[in-house]
N, C-alpha and C positions, 0 to 999 in steps of 0.2 A: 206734424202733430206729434206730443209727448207718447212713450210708450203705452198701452193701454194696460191700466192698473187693475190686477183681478183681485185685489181682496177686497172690497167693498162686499158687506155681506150680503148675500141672497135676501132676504127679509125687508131688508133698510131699500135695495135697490125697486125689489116688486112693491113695498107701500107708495114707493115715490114714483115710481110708472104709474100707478091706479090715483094717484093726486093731480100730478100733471098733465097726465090724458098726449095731447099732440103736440105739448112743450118737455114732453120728456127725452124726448131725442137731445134740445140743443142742453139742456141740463146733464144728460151722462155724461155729454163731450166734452163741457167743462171741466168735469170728475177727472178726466182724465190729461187736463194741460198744467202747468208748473203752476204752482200756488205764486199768488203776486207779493212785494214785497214794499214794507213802506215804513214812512216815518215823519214824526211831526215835530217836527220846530219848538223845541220852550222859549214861549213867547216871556218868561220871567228870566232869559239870559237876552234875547235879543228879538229882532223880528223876521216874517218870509226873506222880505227884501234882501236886507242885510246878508241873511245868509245865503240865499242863490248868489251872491255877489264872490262870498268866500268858499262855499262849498266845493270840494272836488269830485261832486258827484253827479251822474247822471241822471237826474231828478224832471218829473212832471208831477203836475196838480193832483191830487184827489178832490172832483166836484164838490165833495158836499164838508169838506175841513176847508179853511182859509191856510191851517196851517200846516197840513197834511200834502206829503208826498211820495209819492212812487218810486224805488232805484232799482237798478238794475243787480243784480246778485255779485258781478267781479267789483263793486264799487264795497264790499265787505265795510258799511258805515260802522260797525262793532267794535272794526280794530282801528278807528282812526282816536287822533286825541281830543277831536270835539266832544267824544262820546264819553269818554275818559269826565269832560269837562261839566257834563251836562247838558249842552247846546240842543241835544234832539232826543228823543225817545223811538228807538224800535220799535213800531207800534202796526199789527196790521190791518189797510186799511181799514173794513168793514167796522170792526173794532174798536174807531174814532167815532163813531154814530153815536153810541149812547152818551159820553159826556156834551157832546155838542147838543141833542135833543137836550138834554137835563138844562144847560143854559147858567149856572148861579152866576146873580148877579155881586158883585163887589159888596161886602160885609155881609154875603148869607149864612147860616150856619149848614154846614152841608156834612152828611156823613155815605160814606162809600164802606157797604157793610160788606162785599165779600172781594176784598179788593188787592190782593197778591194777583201778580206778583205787584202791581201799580202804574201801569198803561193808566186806565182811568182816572187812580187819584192823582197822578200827574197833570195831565190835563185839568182837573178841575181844578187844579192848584194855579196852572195857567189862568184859568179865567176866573178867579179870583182877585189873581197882581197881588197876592199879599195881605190881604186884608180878609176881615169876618174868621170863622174855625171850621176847618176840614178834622173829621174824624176818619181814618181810615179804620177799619178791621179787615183783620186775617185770621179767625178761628186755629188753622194750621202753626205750631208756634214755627217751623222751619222757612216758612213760605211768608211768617207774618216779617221774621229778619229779610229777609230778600225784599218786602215790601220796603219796609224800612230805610234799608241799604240808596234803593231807590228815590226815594223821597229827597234821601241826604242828598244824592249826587245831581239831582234835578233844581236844589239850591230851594227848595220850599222851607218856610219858615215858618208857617203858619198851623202846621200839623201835629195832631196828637194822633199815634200810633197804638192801637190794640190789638191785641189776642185775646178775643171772647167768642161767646158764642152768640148768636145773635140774642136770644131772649134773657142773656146775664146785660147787656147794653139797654134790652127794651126795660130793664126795673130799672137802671138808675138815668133815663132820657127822655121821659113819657110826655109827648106833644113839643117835641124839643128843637126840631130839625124845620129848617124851610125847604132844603131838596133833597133826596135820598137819592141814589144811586143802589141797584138789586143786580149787582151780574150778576146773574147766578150759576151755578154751579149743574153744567146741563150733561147732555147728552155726548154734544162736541161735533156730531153729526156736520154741520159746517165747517170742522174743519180737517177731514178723513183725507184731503188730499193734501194736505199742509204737514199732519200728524196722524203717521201710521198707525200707532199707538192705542189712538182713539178709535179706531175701528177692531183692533185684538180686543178692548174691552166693551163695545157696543153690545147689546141684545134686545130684544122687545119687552124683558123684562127689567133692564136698567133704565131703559125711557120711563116707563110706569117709576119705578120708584126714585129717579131724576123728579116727576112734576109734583108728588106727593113730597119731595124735599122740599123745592122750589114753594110750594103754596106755602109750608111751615115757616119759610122764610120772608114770604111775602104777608103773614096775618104777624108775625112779629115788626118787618118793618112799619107797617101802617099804623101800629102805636106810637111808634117815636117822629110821627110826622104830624107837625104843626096843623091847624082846621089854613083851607088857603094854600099850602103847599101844596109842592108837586113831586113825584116818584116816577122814575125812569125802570121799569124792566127788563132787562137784556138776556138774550142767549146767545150761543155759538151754536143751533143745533137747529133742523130743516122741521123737526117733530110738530105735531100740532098739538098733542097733546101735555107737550113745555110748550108752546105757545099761545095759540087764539084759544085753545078749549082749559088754558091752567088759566088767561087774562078771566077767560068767562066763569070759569068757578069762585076766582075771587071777585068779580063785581056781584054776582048772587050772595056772597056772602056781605060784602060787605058795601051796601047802596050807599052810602055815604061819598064811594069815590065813581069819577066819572072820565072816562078816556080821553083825552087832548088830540086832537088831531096833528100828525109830525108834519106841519109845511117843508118839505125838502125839497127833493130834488127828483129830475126825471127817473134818476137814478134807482130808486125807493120804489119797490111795488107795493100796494094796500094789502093788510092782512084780510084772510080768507075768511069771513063768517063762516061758510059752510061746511070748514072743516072743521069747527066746535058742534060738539052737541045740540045747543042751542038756539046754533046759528043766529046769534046777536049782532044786527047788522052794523052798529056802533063796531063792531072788532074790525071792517075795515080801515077806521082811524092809525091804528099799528103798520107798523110798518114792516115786512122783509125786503132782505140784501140778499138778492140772487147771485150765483156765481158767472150762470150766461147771458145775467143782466148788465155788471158792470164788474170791474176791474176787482175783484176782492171777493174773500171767500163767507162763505152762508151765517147770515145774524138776522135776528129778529129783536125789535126795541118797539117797547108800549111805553106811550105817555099818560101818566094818571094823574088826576086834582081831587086833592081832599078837599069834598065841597062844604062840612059840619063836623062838630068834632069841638076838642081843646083848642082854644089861641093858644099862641107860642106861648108854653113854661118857661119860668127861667127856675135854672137850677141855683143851690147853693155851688158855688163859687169856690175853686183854690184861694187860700187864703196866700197872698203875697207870706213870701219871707223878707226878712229884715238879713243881710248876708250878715255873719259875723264879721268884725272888724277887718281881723286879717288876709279873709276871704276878699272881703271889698279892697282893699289898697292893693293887692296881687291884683285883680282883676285889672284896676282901675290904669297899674302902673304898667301893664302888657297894653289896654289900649291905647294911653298916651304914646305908648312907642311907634305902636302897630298900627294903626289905624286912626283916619281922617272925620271919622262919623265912627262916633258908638254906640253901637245895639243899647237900647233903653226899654223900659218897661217893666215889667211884675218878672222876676226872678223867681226861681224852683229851684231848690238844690236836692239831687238824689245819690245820697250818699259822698262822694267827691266831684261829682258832676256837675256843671252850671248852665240851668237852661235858661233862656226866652220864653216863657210861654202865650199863646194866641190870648189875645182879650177875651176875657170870659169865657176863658177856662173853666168849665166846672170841678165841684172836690173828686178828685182819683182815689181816694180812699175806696180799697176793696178789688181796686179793678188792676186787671194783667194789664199795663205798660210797656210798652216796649221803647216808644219816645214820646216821652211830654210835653213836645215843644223844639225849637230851635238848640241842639246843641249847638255851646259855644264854646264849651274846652271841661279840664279836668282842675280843678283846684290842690296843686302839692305842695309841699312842705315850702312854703316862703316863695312860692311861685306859680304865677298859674299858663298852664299850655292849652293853648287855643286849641280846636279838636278841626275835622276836616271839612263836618256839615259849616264852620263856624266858613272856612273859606270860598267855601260852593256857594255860601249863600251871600256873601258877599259881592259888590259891585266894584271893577277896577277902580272908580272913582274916589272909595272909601275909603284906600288902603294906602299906608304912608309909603311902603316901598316895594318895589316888584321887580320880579325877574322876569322884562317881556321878553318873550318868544314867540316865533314863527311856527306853524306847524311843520313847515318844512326843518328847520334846524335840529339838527343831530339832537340835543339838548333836553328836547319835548322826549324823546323816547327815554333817554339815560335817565330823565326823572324820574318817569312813570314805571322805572326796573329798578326804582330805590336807589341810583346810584347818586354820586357826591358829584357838586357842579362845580368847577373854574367860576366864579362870577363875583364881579365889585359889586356890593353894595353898602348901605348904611348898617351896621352892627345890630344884630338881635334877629327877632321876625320880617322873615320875608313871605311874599305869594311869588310862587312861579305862576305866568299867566300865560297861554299860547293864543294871539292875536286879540288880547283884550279880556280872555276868558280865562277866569282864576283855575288853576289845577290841583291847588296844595301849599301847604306851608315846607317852608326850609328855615334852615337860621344860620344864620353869617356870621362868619369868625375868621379872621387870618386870609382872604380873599378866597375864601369855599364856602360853599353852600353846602351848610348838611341835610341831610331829606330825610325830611317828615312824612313822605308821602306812604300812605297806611300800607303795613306789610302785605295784608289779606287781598288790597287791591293792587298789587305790582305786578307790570307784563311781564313773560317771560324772557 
């Protein structure tokens, strides 16, 4: 057994003795062994299969993800270059519950309102394939870049990126959304033995003003959800008061929505009516992720359906641009070189930038941006340079020439530390790719590859 951890504080440890009564025994012990570690497959680079085949890790299932798995800590999946690539998301387990509950199907319109760093809107980019509009928001603008960052490297295409606050999104999106996504911003209490951290700022009085955040953010998202849609609730946090007694204030508030029952897994205990107020026996539909239940650390996820209300709105609409000339034949005369299939669609240019943006996009006028869309590169003087999201999101198959590589070959590292590669190939844009997976642009000249690969993300 791990060594026994004493700062869990006094308060948080006696609410949760006096809740779990003769299950709080195997619950402390849990508190006290390694937090587990995990990661899920982006099924928008490849699939499980594939990768157990290539992976060098020691990996098992998580029951209730297809695409979710368990490793072991010396297996440091961080520093390999699949991760570099996009191939997986560091994601822990319990974690992976809310976007699999939430479910969007292909062309929903889905927004993930508190979603840094982007565990979730990754996944839900997943089970999209590409298609319909993901809004993510990050409030934080530090955390909304990290969001960001991630989206790029995860090779999503479909994404508009914000920094608001949730009710500047709720005026300009009102009935707008088929799934929402609410992590919300909890307590953390589930994960005290994961992040010490989280328990230096714990108190009885941050849980209290956690669920009053939480409700504010929950009567904001329930405007910008479609009549028919459905809203995923999440926390990291054991609290009842962020959980079954915050679901139970907002269905008194607002009857309109009605709890979904999670069909999951053994894995999943039913939430506790009688730890609300009210004791709404519907609150067993919710679900909690025990720690000495199954492999991962403490989450609670409610599924709600807005039963009346708005049909979906459609908003006014980005209006396409027309590129100016010189802009179009630069673009036009990199993809001819570069690539076998060229990104098509409604174009945005912000400032020298050239995005993709998702079909039905609505107008960004007014609102903090941080990505509009698919970057594809930067528009310069008589030349346009493809950007990195531009390569991430790309499929080997697209691309006219490639530098493949092995993950094993010296070559994957030297890239990834910005340095200059030995390598034949055709003149102009290349992708380095390590076993089929793009990593980055270079360009060819003189038999060297010069790297492109962004200075901000070069290994040491």
């Amino acid at each position: 057994m791990a060594e026994e951890r004493t700062y869990y504080p006094e308060a948080f440890l006696t609410r949760m003795q006096e809740l779990l009564g003769a299950e709080y025994a195997p619950f402390h012990d849990a508190l006290t062994q390694p937090a587990v570690q995990g990661l899920r497959v982006n099924t928008l680079k490849t699939n499980p299969e594939r990768f157990l085949e290539i992976a060098p890790f020691h990996l098992t299932a998580v029951p209730w993800v297809a695409d979710g798995f368990y490793y072991e800590a010396p297996d440091r999946p961080g520093k390999h270059p699949y991760h570099a690539a996009g191939v997986y998301y560091i994601q822990e387990p319990s974690a992976m519950s809310a976007a699999e509950v939430l479910q969007p199907k292909r062309g929903d319109r889905v927004l993930d309102l508190c979603a840094a760093p982007g565990g979730k809107s990754t996944h839900l980019a997943a089970l999209l394939q590409g298609t319909g509009l993901l809004v993510a928001n990050e409030p934080h603008p530090q955390r909304a870049k990290i969001l960001s960052e991630n989206i790029e490297r995860c090779g999503v295409t479909n994404a508009l990126v914000t920094n608001e606050m949730p009710d500047r999104l709720a005026e300009r999106f009102p009935a707008f959304f088929d799934k929402i996504l609410v992590d919300a911003p909890c307590s953390g209490e589930g994960m005290f033995r994961k992040d010490p951290d989280a328990c230096e700022e714990w108190s009885p009085g941050h849980v209290t003003a956690c669920a009053v955040r939480q409700l504010d953010i929950l009567d904001v998202a329930s405007q910008m959800l479609r009549a028919g849609g459905t809203l995923v609730y999440s926390t990291c946090t054991f609290a009842p008061a962020e959980n079954e007694g915050l679901i139970e204030s907002f269905l008194q508030k607002y009857p309109v929505f009605e709890l979904v029952e999670i069909h999951t897994f053994d894995h999943f205990s039913p939430g506790q009516p009688q730890w609300a107020a009210g004791g709404r026996p519907e609150l067993a539909k919710t679900a909690r992720l025990w720690p000495h239940r199954l492999r991962g650390e403490g989450h609670f996820v409610a599924h709600l359906r807005k039963t009346d209300g708005e049909p979906a709105r459609r908003q006014k609409e980005s209006k396409p641009i027309k590129l100016p000339a010189e802009a179009l034949k630069s673009y036009q005369q990199f993809a001819e070189q570069a690539l076998r299939n060229m990104p098509s669609g409604e174009f945005l240019l912000f400032g020298d930038n050239l995005y993709l943006v998702p079909s039905g996009l609505p107008d960004l006028k007014g609102l903090k941006v941080v990505r509009p869309g698919w970057h594809l590169g930067t528009l310069k003087k008589n030349r346009f340079e493809p950007s990195h999201a531009l390569a991430l999101g790309l499929r080997v198959d697209h691309i006219q020439h490639t530098v493949p590589l092995t993950a094993a070959h010296p070559d994957v590292v030297h890239y990834l530390r910005g340095e200059t590669l030995n390598a034949e190939s055709a003149k102009g844009w290349v992708v380095v790719t390590v076993d089929g997976f793009p990593l980055g642009w270079g360009k060819q000249a003189s038999g060297m590859i010069k790297n492109h690969y962004p200075k901000g993300l070069r290994w040491p």
